[in-house]
C-alpha positions as CSV (number, residue, x, y, z in Angstrom):
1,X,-9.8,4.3,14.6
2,X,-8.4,4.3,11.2
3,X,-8.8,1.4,10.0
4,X,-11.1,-1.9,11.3
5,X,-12.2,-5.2,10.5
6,X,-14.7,-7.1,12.2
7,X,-14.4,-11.0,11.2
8,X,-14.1,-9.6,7.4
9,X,-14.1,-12.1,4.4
10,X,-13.6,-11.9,0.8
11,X,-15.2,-14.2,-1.7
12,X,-14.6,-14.0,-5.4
13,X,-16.1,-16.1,-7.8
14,X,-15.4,-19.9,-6.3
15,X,-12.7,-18.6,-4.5
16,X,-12.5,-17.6,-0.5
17,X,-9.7,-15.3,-0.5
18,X,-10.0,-13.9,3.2
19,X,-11.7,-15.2,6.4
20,X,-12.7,-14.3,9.9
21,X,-10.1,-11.2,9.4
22,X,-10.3,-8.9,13.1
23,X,-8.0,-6.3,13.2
24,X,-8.0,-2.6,14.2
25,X,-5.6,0.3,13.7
26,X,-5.6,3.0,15.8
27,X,-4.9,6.6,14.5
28,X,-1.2,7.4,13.7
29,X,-0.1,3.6,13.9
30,X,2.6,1.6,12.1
31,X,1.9,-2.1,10.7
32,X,3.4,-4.5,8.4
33,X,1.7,-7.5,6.6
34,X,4.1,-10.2,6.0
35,X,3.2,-14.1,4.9
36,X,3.7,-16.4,1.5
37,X,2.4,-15.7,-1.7
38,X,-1.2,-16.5,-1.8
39,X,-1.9,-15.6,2.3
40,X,-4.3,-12.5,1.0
41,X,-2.2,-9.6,2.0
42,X,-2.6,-7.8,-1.4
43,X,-6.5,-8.8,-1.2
44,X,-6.7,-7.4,2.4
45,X,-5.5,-4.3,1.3
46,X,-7.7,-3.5,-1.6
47,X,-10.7,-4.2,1.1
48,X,-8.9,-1.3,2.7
49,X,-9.2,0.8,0.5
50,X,-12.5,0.2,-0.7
51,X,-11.7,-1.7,-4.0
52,X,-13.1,-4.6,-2.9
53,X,-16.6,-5.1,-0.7
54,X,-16.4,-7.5,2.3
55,X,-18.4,-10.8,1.4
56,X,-18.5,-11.2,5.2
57,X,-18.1,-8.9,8.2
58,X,-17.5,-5.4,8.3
59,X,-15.0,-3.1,7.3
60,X,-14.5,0.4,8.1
61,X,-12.3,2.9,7.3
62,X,-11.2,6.2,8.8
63,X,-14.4,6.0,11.0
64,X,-16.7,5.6,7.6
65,X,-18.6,2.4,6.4
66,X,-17.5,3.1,2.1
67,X,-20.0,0.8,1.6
68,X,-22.7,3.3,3.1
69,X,-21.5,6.2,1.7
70,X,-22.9,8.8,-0.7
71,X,-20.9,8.9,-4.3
72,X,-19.4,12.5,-2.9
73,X,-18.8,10.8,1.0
74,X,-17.2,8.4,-0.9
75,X,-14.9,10.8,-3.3
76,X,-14.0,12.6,0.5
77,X,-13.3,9.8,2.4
78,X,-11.0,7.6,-0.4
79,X,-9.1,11.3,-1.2
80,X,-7.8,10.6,2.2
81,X,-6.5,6.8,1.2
82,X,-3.1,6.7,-0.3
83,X,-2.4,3.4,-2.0
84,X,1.2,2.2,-3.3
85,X,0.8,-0.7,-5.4
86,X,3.4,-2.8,-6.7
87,X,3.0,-2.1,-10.1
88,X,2.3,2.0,-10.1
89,X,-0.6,2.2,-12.2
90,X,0.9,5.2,-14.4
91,X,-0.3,5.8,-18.1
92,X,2.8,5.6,-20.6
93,X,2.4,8.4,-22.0
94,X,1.5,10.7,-18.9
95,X,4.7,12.5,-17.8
96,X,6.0,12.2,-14.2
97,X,4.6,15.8,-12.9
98,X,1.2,14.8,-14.2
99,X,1.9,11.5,-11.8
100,X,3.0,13.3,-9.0
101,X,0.2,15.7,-9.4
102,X,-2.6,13.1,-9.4
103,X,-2.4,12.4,-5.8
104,X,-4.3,15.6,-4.8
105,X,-6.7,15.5,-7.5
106,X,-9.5,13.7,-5.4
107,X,-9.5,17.0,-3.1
108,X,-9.8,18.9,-6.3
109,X,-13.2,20.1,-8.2
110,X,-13.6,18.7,-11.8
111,X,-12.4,21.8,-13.4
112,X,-9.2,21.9,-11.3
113,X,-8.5,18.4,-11.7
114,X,-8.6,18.9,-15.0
115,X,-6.4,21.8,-15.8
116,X,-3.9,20.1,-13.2
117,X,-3.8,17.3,-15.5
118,X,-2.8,19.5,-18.7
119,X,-0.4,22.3,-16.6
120,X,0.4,21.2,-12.4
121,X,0.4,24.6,-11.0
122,X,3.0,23.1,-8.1
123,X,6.1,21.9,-10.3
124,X,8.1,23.3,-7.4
125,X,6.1,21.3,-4.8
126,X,6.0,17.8,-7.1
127,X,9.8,18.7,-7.5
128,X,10.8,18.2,-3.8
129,X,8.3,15.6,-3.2
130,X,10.7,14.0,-6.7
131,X,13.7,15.1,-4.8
132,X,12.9,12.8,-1.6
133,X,12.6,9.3,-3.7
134,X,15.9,10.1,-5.6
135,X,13.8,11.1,-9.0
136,X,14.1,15.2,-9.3
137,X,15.4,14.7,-12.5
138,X,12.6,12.8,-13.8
139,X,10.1,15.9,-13.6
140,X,9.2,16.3,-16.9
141,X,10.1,12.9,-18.1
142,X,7.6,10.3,-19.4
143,X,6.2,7.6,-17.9
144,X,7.5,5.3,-20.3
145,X,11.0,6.5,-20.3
146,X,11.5,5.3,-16.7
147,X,12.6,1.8,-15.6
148,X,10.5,-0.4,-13.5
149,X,11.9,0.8,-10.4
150,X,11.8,4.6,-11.3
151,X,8.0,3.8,-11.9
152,X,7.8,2.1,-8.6
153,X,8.9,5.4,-7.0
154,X,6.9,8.2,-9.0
155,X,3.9,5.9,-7.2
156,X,5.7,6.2,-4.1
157,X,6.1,10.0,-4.6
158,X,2.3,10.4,-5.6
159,X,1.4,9.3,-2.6
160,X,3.8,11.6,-0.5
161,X,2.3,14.4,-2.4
162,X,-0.9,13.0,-1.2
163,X,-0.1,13.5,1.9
164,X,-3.4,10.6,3.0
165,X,-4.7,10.3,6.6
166,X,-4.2,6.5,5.8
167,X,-1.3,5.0,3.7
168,X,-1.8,1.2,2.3
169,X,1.8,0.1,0.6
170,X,1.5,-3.2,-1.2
171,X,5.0,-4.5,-1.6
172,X,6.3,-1.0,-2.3
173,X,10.0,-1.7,-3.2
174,X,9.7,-5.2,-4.8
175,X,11.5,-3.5,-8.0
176,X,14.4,-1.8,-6.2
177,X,17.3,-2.8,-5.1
178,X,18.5,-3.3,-1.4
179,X,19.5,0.0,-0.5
180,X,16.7,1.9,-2.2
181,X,14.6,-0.5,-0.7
182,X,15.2,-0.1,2.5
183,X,15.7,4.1,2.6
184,X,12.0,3.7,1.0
185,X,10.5,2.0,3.6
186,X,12.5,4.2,6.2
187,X,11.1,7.4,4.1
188,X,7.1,6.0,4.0
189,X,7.5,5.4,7.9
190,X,9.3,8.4,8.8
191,X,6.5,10.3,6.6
192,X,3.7,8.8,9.0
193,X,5.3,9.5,11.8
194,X,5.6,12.9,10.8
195,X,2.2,13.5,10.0
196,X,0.4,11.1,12.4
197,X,-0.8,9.2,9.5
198,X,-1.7,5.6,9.9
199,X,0.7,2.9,7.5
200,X,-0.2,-0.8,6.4
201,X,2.5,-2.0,4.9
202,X,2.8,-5.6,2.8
203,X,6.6,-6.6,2.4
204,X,8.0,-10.1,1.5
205,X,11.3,-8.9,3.4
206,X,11.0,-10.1,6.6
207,X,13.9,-8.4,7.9
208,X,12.6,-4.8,6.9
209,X,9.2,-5.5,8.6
210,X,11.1,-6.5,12.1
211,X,13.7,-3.2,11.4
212,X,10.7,-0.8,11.2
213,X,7.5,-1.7,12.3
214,X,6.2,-1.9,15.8
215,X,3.1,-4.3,14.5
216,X,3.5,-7.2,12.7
217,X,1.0,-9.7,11.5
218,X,1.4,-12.4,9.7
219,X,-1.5,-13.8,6.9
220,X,-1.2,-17.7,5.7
221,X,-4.4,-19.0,4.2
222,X,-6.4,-15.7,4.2
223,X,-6.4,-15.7,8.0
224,X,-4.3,-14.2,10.3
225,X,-1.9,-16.7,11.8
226,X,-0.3,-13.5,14.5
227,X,-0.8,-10.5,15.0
228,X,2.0,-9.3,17.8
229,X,4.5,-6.4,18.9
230,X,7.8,-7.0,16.8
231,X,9.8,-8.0,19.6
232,X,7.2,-11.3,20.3
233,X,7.6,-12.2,16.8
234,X,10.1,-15.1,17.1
235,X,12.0,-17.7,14.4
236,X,9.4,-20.0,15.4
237,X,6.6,-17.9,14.1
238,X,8.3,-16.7,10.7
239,X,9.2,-20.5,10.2
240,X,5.7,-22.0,10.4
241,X,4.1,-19.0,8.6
242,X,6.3,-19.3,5.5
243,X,6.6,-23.4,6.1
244,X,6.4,-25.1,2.9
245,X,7.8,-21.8,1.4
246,X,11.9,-21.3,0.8
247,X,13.1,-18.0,2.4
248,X,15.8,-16.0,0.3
249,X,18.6,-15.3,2.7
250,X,17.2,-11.8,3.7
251,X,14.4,-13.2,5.0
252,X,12.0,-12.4,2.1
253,X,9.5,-14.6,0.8
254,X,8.6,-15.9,-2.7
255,X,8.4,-12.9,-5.2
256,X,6.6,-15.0,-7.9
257,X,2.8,-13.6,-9.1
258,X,0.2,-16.3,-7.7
259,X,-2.1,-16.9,-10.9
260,X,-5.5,-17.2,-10.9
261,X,-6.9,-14.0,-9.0
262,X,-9.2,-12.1,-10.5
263,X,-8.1,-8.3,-12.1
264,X,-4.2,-9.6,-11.7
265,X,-4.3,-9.2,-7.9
266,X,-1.2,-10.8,-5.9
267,X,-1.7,-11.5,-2.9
C-alpha cells in the first residue's frame, strides 16, 4: 500500500486538527480530498508526507513507518513523495530551471545536488517537463518575475520532474484560472496513470473531483464524513458536508485562508 492511516490524529498546541482518520491507498490509485475550509485536508496531507507526526494512530507511507526511519531511510523514502502545495515554496531569486531541477535533488549525493543548484545539467529535460504546464518560456526566468499562477505551475512542474512513487497536491490550481485549472488536474492524473504512481489530491472544486477521480472523500471537522466511489457521492452528501458553507456556482468551496494554524497551514 502506498499510503495508510490507522485511526490517525493530529494535535497541535490546544488544537485537535484530525481524528480517528482510517484510510488506505492502494499502489497506483487516484483520490481526491474535498470539504470546507477548516475540515483538515491540508493538515492530512502534510501527515502524508511526513511533515507532521501523528499525535494518535499510525501512519505509514509507501510501506515505511517515517517515524522509524534512519535520517538516510528517511532522505530515500520522502525523495519518493512529491508534494504540490498551494503556494510553491520557490525562493525569489532562484530561477525557474533551478526550481524544476530541485525535484530530483533528494535522489542526488550532496555534491551533485549542489552543482545542479548552480548549472542543471538537464535544461533539455526541465524544458519539456516546462513545456507540459504551458511555461517553456519561463526556463531561465526568475522566480520573482512570474505571477502567482506561473509560480503555482513551476511547483507543479517540479514535481513532474520528480517523477514520485506518491504525489500529494494541496489545492494545486487555486491560482489559475478555469481552463488551466482543469487541463492541470487532467495533466497530474494522466501523469499517475501513466506511471502507476499513487495521487491525493485536495480541491475546493467539487466538480473537478467528480470529473476525475474515482475516490472521493469528504473531511468536515477533521474526520472523514465519506469516503465512496465517485458515482455514490450524491447532492445530498456534498450538501451536508459543505452545510453552513456557501458553494460558488462550480461547486467549489470557500477559498478564504482559515487563521489560526500553526506555520500558515490551510486546511
Amino acid at each position: 500500500m502506498s499510503l495508510t492511516f490507522d485511526q490517525a490524529g493530529l494535535r497541535l498546541g490546544e488544537a485537535q486538527i484530525l481524528s480517528d482518520i482510517s484510510l488506505t491507498l492502494a499502489d497506483g490509485e487516484q483520490a481526491a480530498l474535498i470539504g470546507p475550509s477548516g475540515a483538515g485536508k491540508s493538515s492530512l496531507l502534510l501527515l502524508a508526507n511526513t511533515v507532521y507526526h501523528p499525535s494518535q494512530g499510525a501512519v505509514s507511507v509507501l510501506g515505511r513507518d517515517p517515524w522509524q526511519c534512519s535520517r538516510r531511510e528517511l532522505q530515500r523514502l520522502q525523495a519518493d513523495i512529491g508534494t504540490v502545495y498551494q503556494a510553491a515554496p520557490l525562493p525569489a531569486r532562484q530561477r525557474v530551471v533551478n526550481a524544476v531541477a530541485a525535484g530530483r535533488l533528494g535522489r542526488q549525493g550532496t555534491l551533485a545536488s549542489l552543482l545542479a543548484l548552480l548549472r542543471p545539467n538537464d535544461a533539455a529535460g526541465i524544458s519539456r517537463t516546462l513545456q507540459r504546464v504551458d511555461l517553456a518560456d519561463k526556463l531561465w526566468a526568475r522566480c520573482d518575475q512570474l505571477s502567482g499562477g506561473q509560480r503555482q505551475r513551476v511547483g507543479i512542474a517540479r514535481v513532474l520532474y520528480q517523477a514520485p512513487r506518491l504525489l500529494l497536491a494541496d489545492e494545486p490550481v487555486s491560482a489559475l484560472d478555469p481552463r488551466l485549472a482543469e487541463e492541470t488536474v487532467k495533466r497530474l492524473v494522466d501523469d499517475a496513470r501513466t506511471r502507476r504512481a499513487t495521487l491525493l489530491m485536495s480541491l475546493h472544486s467539487v466538480d473537478l473531483a467528480l470529473a476525475y477521480f474515482p475516490r472521493i472523500i469528504g473531511l468536515r471537522g477533521g474526520r472523514i464524513a465519506f469516503d465512496l466511489p465517485r458515482a455514490e457521492v450524491n447532492a445530498e452528501l456534498i450538501e451536508a458536508l459543505y452545510a453552513g458553507e456557501t458553494l460558488a456556482e462550480d461547486g467549489s468551496g470557500p477559498t478564504e485562508v482559515e487563521a489560526g494554524f500553526p506555520r500558515g497551514v490551510r486546511c
